[in-house]
N, CA, C and O atoms as CSV, one atom per row, in Angstrom:
chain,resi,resn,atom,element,x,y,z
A,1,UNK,N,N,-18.032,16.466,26.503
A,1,UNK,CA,C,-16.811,16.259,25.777
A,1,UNK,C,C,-16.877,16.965,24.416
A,1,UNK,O,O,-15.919,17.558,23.920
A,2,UNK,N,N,-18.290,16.829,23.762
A,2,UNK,CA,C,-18.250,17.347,22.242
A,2,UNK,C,C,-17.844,19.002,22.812
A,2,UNK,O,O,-16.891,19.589,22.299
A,3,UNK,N,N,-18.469,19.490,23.638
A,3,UNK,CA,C,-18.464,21.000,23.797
A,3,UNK,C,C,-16.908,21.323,23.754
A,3,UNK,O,O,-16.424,22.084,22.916
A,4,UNK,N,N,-15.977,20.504,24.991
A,4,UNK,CA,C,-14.946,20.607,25.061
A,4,UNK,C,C,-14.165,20.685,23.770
A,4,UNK,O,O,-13.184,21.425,23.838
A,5,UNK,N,N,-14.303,20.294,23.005
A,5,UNK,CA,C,-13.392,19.616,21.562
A,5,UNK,C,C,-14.185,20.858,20.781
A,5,UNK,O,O,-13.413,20.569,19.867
A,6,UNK,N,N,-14.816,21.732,20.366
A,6,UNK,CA,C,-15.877,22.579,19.672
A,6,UNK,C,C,-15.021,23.968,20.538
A,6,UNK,O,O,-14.341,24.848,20.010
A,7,UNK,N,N,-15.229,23.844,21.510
A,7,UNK,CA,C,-14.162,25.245,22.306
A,7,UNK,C,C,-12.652,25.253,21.833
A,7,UNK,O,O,-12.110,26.297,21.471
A,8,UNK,N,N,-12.091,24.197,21.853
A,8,UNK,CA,C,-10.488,23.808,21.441
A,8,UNK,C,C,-10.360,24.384,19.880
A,8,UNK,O,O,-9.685,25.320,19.451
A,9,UNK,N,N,-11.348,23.382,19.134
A,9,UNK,CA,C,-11.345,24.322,17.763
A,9,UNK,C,C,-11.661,25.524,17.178
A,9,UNK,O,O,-11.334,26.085,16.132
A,10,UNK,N,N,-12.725,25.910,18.555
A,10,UNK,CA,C,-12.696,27.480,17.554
A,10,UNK,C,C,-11.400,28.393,17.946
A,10,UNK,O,O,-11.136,29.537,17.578
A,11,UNK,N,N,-10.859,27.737,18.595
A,11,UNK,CA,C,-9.264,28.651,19.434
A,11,UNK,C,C,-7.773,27.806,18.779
A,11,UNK,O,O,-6.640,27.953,19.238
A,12,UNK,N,N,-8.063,27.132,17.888
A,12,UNK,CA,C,-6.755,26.339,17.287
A,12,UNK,C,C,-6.800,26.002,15.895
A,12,UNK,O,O,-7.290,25.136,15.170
A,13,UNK,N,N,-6.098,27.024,15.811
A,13,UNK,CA,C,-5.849,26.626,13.998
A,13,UNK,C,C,-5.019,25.345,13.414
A,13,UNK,O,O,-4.962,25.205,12.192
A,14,UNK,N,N,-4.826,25.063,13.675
A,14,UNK,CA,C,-4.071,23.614,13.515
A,14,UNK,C,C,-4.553,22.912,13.707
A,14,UNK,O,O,-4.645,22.211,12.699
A,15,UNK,N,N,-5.253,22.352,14.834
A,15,UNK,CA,C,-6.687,21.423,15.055
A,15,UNK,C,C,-7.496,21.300,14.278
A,15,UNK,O,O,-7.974,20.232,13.896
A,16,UNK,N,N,-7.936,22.998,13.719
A,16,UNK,CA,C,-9.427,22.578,12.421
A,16,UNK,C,C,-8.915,22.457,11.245
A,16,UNK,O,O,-9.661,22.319,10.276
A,17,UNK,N,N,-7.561,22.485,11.108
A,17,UNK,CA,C,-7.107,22.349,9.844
A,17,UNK,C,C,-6.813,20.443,9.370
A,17,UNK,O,O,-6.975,19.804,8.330
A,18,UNK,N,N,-6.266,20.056,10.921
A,18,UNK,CA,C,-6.050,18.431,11.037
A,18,UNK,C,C,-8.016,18.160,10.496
A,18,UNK,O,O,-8.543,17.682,9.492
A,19,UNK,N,N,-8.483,18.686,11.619
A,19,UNK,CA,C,-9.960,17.841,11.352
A,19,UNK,C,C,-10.579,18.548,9.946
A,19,UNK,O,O,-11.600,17.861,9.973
A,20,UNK,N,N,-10.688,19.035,9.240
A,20,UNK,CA,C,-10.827,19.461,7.821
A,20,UNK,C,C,-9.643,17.875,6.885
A,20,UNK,O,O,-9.970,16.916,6.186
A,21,UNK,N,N,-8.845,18.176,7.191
A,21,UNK,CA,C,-8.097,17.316,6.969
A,21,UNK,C,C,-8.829,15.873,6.826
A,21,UNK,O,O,-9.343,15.587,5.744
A,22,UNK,N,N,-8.869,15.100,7.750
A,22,UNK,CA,C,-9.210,14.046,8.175
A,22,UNK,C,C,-10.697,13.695,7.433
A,22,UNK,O,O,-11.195,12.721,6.869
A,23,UNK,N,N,-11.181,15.353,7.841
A,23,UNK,CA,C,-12.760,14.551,7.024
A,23,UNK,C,C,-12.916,14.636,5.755
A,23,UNK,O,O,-13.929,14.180,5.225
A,24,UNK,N,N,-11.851,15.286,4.991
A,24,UNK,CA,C,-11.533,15.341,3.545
A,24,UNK,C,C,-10.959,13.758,3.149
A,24,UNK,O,O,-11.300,13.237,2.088
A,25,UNK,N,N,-10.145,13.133,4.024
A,25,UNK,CA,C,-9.955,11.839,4.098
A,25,UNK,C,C,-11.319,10.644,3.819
A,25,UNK,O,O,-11.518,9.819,2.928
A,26,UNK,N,N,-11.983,10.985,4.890
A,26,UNK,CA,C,-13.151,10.411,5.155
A,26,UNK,C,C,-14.372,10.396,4.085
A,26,UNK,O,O,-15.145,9.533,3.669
A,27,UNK,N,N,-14.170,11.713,3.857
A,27,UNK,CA,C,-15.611,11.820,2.371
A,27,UNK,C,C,-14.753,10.946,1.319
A,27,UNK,O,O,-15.557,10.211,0.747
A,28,UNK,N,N,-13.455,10.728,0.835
A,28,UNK,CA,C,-12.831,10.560,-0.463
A,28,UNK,C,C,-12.516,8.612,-0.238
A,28,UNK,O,O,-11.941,7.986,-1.128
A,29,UNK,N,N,-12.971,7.971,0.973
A,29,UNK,CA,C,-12.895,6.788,0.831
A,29,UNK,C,C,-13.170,5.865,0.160
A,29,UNK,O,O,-14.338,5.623,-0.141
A,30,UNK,N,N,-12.229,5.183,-0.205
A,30,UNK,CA,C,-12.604,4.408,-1.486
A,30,UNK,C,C,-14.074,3.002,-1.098
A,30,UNK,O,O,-14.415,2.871,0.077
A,31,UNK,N,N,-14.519,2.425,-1.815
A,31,UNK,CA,C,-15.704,1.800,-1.623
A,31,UNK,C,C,-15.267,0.162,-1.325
A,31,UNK,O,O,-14.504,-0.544,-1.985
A,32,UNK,N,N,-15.960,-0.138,-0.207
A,32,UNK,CA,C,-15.388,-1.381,0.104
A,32,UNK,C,C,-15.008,-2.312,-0.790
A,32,UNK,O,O,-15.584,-2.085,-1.854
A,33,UNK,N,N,-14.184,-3.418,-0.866
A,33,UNK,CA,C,-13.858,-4.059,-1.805
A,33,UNK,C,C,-14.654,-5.812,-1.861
A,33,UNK,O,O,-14.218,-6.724,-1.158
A,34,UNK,N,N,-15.696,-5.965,-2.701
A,34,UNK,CA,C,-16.194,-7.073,-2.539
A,34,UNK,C,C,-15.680,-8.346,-2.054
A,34,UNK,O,O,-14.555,-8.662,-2.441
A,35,UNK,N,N,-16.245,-9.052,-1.351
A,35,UNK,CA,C,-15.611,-10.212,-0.169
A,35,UNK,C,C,-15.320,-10.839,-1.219
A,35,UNK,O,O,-14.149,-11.213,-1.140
A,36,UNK,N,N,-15.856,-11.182,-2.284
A,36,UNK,CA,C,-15.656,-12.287,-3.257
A,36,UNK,C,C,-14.133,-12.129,-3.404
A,36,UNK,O,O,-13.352,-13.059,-3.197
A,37,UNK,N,N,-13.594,-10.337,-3.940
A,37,UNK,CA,C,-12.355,-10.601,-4.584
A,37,UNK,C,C,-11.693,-10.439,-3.227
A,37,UNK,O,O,-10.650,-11.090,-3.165
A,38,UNK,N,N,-11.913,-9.933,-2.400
A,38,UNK,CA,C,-11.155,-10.218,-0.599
A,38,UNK,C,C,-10.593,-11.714,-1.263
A,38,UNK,O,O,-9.587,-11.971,-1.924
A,39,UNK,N,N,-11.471,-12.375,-0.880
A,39,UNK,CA,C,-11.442,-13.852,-0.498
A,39,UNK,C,C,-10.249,-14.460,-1.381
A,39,UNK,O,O,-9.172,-14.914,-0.995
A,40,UNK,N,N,-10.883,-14.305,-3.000
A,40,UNK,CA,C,-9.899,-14.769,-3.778
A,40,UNK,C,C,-8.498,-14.243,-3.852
A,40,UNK,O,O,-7.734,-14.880,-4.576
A,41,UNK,N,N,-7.901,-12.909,-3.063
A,41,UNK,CA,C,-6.849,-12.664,-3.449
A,41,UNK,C,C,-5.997,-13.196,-2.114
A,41,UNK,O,O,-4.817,-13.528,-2.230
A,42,UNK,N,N,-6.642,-13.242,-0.943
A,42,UNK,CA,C,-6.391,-13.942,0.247
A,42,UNK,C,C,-5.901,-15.563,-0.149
A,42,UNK,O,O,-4.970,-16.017,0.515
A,43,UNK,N,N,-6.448,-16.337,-1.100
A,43,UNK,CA,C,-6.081,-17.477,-1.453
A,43,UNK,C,C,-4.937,-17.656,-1.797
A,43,UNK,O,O,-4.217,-18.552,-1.357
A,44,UNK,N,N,-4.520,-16.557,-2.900
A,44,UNK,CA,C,-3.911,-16.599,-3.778
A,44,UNK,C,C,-2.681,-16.322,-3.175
A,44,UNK,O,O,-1.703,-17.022,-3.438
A,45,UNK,N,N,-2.583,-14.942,-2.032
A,45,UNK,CA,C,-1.488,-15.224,-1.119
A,45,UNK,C,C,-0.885,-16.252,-0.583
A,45,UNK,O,O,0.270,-16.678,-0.604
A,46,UNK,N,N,-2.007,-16.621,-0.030
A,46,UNK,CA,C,-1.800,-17.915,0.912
A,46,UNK,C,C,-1.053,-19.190,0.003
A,46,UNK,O,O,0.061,-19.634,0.280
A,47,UNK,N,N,-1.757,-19.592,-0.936
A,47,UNK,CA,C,-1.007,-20.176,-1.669
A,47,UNK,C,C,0.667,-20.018,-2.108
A,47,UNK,O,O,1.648,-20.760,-2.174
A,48,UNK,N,N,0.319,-18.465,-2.379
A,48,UNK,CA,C,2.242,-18.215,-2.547
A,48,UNK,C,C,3.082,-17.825,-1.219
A,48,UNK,O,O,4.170,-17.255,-1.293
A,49,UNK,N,N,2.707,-18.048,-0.469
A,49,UNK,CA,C,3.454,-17.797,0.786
A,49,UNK,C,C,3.876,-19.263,1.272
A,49,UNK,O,O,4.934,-19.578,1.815
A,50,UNK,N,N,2.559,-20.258,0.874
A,50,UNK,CA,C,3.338,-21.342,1.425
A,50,UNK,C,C,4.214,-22.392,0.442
A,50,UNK,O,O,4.437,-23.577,0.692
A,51,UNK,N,N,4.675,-21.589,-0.817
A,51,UNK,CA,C,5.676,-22.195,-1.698
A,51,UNK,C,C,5.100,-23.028,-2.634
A,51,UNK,O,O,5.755,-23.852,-3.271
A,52,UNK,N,N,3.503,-22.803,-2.795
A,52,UNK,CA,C,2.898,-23.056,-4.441
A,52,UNK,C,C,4.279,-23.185,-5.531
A,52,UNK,O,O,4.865,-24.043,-6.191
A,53,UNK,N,N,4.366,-21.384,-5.155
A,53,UNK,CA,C,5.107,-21.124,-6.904
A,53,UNK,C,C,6.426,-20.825,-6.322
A,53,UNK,O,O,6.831,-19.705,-6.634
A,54,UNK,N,N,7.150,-21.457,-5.621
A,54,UNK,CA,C,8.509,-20.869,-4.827
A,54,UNK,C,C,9.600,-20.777,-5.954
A,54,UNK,O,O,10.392,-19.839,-6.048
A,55,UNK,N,N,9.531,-22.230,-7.089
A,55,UNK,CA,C,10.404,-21.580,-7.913
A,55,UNK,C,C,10.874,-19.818,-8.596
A,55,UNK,O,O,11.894,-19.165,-8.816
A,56,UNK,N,N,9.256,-19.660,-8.723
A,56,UNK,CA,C,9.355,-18.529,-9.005
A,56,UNK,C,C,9.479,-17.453,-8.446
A,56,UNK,O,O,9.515,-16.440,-9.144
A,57,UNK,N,N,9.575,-17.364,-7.096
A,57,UNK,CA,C,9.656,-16.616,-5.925
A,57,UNK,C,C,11.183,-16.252,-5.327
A,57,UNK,O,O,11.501,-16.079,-4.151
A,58,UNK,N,N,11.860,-16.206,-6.303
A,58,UNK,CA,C,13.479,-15.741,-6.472
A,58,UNK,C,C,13.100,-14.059,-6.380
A,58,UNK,O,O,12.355,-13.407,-7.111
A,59,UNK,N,N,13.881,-13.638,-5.230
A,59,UNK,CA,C,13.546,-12.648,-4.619
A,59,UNK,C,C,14.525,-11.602,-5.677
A,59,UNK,O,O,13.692,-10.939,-6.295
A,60,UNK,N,N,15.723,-11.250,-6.066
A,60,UNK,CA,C,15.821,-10.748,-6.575
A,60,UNK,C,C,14.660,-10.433,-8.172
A,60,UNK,O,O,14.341,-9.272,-8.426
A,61,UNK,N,N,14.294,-11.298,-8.843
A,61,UNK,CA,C,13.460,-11.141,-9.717
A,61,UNK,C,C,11.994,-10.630,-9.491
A,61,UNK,O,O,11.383,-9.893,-10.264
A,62,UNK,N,N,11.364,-11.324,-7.882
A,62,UNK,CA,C,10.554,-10.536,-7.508
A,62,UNK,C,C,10.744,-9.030,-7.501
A,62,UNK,O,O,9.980,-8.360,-8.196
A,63,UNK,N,N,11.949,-8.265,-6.587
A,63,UNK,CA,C,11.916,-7.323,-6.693
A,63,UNK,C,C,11.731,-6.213,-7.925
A,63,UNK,O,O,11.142,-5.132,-7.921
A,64,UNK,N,N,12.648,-7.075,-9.246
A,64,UNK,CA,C,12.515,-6.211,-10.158
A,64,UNK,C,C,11.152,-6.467,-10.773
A,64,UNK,O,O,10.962,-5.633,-11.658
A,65,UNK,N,N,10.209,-7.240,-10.652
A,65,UNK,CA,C,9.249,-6.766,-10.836
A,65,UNK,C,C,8.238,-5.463,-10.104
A,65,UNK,O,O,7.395,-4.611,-10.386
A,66,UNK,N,N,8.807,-5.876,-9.291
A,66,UNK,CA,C,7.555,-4.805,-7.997
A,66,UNK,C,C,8.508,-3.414,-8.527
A,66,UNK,O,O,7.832,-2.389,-8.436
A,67,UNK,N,N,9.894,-3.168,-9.047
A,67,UNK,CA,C,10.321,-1.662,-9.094
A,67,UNK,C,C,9.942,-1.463,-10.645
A,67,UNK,O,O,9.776,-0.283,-10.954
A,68,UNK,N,N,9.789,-2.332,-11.597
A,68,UNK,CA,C,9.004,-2.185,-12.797
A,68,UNK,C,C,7.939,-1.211,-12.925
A,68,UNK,O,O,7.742,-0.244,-13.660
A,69,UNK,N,N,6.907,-2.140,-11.353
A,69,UNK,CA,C,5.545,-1.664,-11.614
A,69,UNK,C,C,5.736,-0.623,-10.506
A,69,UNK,O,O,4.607,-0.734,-10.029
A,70,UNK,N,N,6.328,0.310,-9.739
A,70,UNK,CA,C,6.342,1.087,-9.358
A,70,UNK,C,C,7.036,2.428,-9.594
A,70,UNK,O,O,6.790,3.524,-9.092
A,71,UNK,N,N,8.122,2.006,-10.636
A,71,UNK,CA,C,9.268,2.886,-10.930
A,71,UNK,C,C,8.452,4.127,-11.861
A,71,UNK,O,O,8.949,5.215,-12.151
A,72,UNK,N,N,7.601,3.831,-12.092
A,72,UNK,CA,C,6.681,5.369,-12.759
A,72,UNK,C,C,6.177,5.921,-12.085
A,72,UNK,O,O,5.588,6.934,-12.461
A,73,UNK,N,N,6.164,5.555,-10.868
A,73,UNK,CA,C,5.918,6.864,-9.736
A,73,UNK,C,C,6.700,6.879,-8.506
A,73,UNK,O,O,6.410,7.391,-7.425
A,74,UNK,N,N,7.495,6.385,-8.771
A,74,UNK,CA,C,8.678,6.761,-7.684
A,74,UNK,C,C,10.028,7.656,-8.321
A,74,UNK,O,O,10.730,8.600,-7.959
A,75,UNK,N,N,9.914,6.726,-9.509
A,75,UNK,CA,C,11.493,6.743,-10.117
A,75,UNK,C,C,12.206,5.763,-10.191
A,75,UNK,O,O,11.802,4.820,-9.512
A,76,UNK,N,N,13.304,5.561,-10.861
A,76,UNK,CA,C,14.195,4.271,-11.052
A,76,UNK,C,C,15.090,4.261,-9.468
A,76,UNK,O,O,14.838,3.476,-8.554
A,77,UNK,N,N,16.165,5.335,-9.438
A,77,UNK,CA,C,16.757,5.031,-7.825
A,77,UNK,C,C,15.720,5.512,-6.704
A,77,UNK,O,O,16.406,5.798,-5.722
A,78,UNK,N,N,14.389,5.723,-6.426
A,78,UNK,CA,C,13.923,5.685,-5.043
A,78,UNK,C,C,12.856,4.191,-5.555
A,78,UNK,O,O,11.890,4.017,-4.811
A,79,UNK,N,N,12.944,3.585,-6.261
A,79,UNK,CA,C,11.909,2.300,-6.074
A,79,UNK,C,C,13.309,1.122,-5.846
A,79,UNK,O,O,13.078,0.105,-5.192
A,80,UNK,N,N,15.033,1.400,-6.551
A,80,UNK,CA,C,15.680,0.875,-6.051
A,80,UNK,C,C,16.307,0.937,-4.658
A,80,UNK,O,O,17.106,0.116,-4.205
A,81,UNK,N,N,15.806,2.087,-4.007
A,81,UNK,CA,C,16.114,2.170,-2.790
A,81,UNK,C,C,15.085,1.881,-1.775
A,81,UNK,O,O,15.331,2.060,-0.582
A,82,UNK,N,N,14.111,1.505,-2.127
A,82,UNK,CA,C,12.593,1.129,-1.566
A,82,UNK,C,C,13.143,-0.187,-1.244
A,82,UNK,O,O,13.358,-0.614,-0.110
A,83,UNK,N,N,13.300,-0.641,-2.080
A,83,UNK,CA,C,13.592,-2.675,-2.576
A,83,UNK,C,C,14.657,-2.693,-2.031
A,83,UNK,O,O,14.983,-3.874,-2.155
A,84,UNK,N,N,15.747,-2.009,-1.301
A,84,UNK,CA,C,16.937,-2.482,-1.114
A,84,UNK,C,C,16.797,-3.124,0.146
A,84,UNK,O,O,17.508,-4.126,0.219
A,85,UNK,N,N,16.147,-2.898,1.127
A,85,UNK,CA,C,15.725,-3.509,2.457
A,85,UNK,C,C,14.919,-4.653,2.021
A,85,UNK,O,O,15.717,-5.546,2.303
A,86,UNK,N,N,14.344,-4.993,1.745
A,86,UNK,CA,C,13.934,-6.820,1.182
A,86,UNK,C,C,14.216,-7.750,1.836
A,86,UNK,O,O,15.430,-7.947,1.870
A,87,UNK,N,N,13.602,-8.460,2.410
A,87,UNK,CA,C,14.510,-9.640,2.810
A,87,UNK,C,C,14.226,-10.675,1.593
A,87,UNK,O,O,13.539,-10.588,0.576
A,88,UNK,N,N,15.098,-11.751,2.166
A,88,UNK,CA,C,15.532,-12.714,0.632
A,88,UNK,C,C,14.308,-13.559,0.253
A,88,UNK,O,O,14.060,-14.013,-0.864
A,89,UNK,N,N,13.380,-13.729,1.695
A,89,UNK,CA,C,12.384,-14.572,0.986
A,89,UNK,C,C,11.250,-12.973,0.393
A,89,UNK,O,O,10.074,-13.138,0.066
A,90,UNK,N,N,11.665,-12.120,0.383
A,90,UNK,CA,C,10.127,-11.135,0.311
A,90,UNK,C,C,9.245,-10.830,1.063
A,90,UNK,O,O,8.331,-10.110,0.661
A,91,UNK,N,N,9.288,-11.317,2.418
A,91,UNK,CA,C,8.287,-11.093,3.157
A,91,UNK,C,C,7.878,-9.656,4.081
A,91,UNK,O,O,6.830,-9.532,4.715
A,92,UNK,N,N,9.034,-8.564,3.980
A,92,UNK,CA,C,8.898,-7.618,4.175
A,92,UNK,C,C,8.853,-6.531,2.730
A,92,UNK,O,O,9.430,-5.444,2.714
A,93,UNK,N,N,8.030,-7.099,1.542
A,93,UNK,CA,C,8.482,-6.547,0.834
A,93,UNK,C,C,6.739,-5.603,0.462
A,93,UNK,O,O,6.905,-4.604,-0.238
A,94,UNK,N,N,5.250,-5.883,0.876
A,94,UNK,CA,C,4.451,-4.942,0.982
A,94,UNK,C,C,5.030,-3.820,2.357
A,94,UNK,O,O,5.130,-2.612,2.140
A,95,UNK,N,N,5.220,-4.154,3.124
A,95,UNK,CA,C,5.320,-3.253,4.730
A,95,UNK,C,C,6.747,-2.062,4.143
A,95,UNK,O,O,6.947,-1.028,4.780
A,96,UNK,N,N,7.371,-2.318,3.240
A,96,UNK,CA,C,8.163,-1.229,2.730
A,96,UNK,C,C,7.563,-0.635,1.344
A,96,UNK,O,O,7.929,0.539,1.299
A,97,UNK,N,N,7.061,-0.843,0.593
A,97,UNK,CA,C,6.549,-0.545,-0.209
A,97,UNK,C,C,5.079,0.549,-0.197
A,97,UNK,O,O,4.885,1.629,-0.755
A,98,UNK,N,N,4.345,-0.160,0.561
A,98,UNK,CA,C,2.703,0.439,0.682
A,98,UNK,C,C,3.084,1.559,1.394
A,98,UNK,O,O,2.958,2.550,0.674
A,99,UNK,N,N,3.616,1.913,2.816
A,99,UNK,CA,C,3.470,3.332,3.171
A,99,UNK,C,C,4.287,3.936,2.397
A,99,UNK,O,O,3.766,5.035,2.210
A,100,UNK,N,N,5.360,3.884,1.767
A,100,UNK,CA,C,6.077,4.611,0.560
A,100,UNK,C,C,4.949,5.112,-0.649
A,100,UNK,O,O,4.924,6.234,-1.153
A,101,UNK,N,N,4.607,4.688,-0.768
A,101,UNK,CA,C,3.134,4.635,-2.635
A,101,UNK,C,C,2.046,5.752,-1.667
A,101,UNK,O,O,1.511,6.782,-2.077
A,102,UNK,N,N,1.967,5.207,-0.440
A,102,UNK,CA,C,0.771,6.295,0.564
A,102,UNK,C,C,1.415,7.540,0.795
A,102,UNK,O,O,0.548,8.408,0.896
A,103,UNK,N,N,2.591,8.019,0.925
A,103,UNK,CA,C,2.886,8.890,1.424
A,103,UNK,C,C,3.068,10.071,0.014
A,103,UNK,O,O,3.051,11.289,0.194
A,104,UNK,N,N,3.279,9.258,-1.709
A,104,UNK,CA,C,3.427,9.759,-2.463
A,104,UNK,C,C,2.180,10.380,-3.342
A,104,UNK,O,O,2.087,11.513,-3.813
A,105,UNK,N,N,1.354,9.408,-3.406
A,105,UNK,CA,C,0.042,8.835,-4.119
A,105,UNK,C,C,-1.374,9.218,-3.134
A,105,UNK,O,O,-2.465,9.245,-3.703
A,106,UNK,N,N,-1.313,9.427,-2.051
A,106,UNK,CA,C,-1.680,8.936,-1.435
A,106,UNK,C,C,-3.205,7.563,-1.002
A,106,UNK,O,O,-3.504,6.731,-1.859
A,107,UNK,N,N,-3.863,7.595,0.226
A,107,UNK,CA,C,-4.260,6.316,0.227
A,107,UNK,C,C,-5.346,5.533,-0.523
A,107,UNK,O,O,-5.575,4.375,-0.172
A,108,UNK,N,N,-6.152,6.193,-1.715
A,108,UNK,CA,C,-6.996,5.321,-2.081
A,108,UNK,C,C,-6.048,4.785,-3.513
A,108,UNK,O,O,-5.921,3.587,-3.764
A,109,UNK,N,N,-5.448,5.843,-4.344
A,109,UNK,CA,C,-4.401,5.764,-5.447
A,109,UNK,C,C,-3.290,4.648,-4.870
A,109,UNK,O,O,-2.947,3.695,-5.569
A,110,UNK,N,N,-2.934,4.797,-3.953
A,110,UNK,CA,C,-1.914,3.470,-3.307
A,110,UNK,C,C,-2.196,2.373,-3.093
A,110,UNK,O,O,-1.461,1.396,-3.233
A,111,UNK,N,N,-3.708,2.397,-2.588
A,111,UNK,CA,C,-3.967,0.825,-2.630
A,111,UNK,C,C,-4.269,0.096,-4.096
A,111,UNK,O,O,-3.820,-0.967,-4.524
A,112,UNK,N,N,-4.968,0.813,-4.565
A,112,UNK,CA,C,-5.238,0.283,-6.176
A,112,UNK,C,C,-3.768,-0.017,-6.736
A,112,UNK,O,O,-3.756,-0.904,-7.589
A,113,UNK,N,N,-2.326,0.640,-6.374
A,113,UNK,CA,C,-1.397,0.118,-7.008
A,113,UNK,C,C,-0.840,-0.600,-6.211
A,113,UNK,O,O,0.296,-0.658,-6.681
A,114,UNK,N,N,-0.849,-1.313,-5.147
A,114,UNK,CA,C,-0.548,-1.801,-4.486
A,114,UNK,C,C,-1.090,-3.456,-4.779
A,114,UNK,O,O,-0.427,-4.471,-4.565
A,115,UNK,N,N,-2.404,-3.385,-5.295
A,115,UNK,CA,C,-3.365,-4.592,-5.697
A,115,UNK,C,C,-2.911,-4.442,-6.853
A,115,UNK,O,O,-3.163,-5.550,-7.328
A,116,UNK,N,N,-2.480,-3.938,-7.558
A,116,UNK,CA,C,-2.132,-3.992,-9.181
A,116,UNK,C,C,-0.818,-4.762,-8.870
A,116,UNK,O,O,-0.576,-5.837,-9.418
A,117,UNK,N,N,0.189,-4.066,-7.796
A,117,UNK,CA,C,1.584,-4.704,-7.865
A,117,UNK,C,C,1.225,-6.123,-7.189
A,117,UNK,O,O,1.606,-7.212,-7.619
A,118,UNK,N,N,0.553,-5.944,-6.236
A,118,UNK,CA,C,0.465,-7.664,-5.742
A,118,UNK,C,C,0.089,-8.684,-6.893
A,118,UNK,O,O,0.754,-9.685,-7.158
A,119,UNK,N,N,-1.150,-8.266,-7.585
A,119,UNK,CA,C,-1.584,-8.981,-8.400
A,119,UNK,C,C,-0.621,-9.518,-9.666
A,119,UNK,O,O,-0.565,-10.690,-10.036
A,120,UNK,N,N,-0.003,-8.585,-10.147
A,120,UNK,CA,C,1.071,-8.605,-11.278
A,120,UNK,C,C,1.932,-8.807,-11.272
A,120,UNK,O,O,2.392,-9.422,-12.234
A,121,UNK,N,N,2.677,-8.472,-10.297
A,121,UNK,CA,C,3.654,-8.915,-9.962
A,121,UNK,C,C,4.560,-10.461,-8.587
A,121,UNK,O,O,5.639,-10.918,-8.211
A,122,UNK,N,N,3.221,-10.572,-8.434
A,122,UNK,CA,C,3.631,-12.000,-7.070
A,122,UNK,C,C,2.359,-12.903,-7.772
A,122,UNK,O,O,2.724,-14.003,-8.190
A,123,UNK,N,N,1.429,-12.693,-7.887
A,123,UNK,CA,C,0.426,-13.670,-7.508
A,123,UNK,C,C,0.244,-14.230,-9.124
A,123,UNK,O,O,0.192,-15.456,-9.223
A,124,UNK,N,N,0.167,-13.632,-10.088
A,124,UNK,CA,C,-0.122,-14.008,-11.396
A,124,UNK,C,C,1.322,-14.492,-12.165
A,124,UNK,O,O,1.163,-14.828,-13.339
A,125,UNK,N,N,2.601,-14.560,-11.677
A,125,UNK,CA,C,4.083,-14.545,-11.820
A,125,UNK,C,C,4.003,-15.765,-12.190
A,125,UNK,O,O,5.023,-16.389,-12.485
């Protein structure tokens, strides 16, 4: 199989350019993130998902926080057009956001703002 895949690439430029690609991905991975803060930010969800802080979990105000902390790298109308799909409790509001920040930023720069926006904006609120 390796031979097979080694013949394909020396005859496809697009192939060694994906796998150049990919392993440029691969060397630039960011370093696992200690279980400790795993754990604790997993709590901290959990806690606000099941209506800890619900007062504060007024979805319009959520949003303008999360386009606050994103609007310096999106812009003011594409972080308001990010947020416009929302639903009212927030719960689709990382799954529109994170591949947007990845596709701009891309993925190790996206997650760090992604943990910055979770953190700052939902969990510490």
């Amino acid at each position: 199989m390796e031979k097979m895949v080694s013949r394909h690439l020396a005859g496809c430029e697009a192939c060694r350019l994906e796998v150049r690609r990919l392993s440029a991905a691969l060397d630039t991975a960011a370093p696992p993130i200690p279980a400790d803060d795993v754990g604790e930010l997993l709590s901290s969800l959990r806690e606000w998902e099941s209506g800890g802080s619900q007062p504060k979990r007024n979805c319009e105000a959520l949003k303008r926080r999360v386009a606050g902390a994103v609007e310096p790298y999106l812009g003011k109308a594409a972080a308001h057009a990010l947020l416009q799909p929302v639903h009212e409790d927030g719960r689709n509001l990382l799954s529109n956001v994170a591949p947007v920040l990845t596709m701009f930023l891309g993925r190790r720069a996206a997650g760090n703002l992604v943990s910055c926006v979770v953190d700052a904006a939902i969990v510490r609120f």
